[in-house]
C-alpha positions, 0 to 999 in steps of 0.5 A: 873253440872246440866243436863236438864230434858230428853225430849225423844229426845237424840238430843234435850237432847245434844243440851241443855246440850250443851247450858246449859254448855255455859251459865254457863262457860260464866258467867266466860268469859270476852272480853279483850280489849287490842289490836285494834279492835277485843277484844279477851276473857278471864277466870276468873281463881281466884277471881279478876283475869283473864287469857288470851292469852298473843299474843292478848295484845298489849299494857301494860295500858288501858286495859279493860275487859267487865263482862258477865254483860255487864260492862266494868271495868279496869285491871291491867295487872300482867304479862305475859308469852310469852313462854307458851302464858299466860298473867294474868290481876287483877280486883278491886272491881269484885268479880265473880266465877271463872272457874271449872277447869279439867285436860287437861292431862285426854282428848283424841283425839276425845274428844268433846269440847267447846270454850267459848268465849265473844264478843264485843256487842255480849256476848256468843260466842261458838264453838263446836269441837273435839280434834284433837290430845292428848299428853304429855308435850311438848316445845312450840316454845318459849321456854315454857313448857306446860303440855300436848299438846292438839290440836283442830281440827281446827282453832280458830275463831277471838275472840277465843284465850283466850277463856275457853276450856269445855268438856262436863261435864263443867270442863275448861280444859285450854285456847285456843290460836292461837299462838302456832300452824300454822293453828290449834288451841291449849289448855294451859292446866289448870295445866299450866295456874295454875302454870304460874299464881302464877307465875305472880302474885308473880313477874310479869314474868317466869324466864328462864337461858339464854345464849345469843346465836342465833343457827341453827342446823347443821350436823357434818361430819363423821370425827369429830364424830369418832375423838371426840366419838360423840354420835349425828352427829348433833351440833348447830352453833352459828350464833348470840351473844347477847352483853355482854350475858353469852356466850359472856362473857364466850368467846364463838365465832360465827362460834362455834358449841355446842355439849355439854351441861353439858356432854350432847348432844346438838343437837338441840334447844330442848337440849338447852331449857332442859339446861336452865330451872328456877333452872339454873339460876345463874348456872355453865353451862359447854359446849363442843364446836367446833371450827377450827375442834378441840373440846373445852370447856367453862363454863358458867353462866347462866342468867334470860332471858331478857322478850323480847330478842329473844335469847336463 
């Protein structure tokens, strides 16, 4: 990106380059209107195409993104991705820049960024902060797989999630979100919004296996790790079933704990997810279970989640 020419002052020199990144990111932020009241933000990741915090759309139609021009056009909504908290929107007849993307997986705790956002009736809105916390891949609550994990230090402001994530080069790192996180906000790095976004755009929704099951984490006592060579005291017990799901069509019972999973420990809802990614879908899943103190087994095939089920 270009800098501004030094004036002798490194403050005042920080303070417009600073402003010159905000200018230029938030050519490509757009305010989403889709919920009441506060609109929330969102990228244009691809020609005709924006990114947005998928928690903030609170309906499927009638929804409107203004430009940083000031006009508001319609957008059809492509899909979204309540997993990793990604939702993509199509524009007709706009033809803006997208965003520089960067690597999310390149930033460091104490990092200096830049959220971008847009406003109704205020344009531009920035807020200047520092990573919080920096790591690798991780599973977000509801089951999706982000890239990196990438925490800011702070909350996000009304208005934020869905806002371009800069650092200080101008490259967009990812989108924020407030959904992901009690009190903190989060980036989806841009790796993930890339790969969730075609994706979208190819069939409308993220396919993930599914079981079935509602499960809470419980300790197994001495006796059966030794009786049944248990690498883990820990197992998940079954205290929900879906309707004719997989596992309820496989004969698994509430009251079972999961020990198993294709030989596999299963010792808490991470396992589960690891089982379940998008290549198991129409799979055989075998799972070692017990039940009445004895251990049993079952195989499984495993489904396409259901886009608003909450079970796994």
């Amino acid at each position: 990106m270009e800098t501004s020419t030094s004036s002798g002052n490194p403050l005042q020199d920080l303070s417009d380059n600073l402003a010159a990144i905000v200018e230029r990111v938030g050519q490509s932020v757009v305010a989403v209107h889709g919920r009441h009241r506060i609109p929330s933000s969102g990228v244009i990741w691809r020609h005709g195409v924006v990114v947005t915090a998928a928690h903030t759309l609170r309906r499927a139609e009638g929804i409107d993104v203004t430009l940083a021009d000031g006009r508001t056009v319609p957008a059809v909504l492509a899909g979204r991705d309540t997993g990793t908290d990604v939702a993509v929107l199509k524009l007709d007849g706009v033809d803006l820049d997208p965003v520089e993307s960067g690597d999310a997986r390149s930033l460091k705790a104490g990092h200096f960024v830049l959220a971008v956002a847009r406003g109704d009736g205020f344009g531009t809105s920035a807020d200047f902060g520092v990573i919080g916390n920096a790591g690798g891949p991780w599973r977000t609550w509801r089951g999706g797989q982000l890239d990196a994990f990438v925490r800011l230090d702070g909350g996000l402001r009304p208005g934020f999630s869905g806002a371009a994530l800069a650092d200080v080069r101008g490259q967009v790192m990812g989108i924020c979100t407030s959904a992901l996180a009690r009190g903190a906000g989060m980036v989806i790095p841009g790796v993930t919004v890339e790969r969730v976004t075609e994706e979208l755009l190819a069939k409308g929704r993220v396919s993930r296996g599914y079981l079935g099951i509602g499960t809470q984490q419980v300790n197994l006592s001495d006796a059966w790790v030794e009786k049944m060579s248990l690498s883990s005291n820990h197992g998940l017990l079954v205290n929900s079933l879906a309707p004719g799901g997989p596992a309820e069509q496989a004969g698994v019972l509430l009251g079972d704990v999961l020990i198993e999973l294709d030989g596999k420990p299963c010792r808490d809802v991470d396992d589960v997810h690891t089982a379940l990614g998008s290549g198991s879908i129409g799979q055989q899943l075998k799972i070692a279970l017990i039940r009445g103190g004895e251990r049993a087994e079952c195989s499984v095939t495993v489904g396409e989640r259901p886009q608003r089920d909450s079970c796994r």
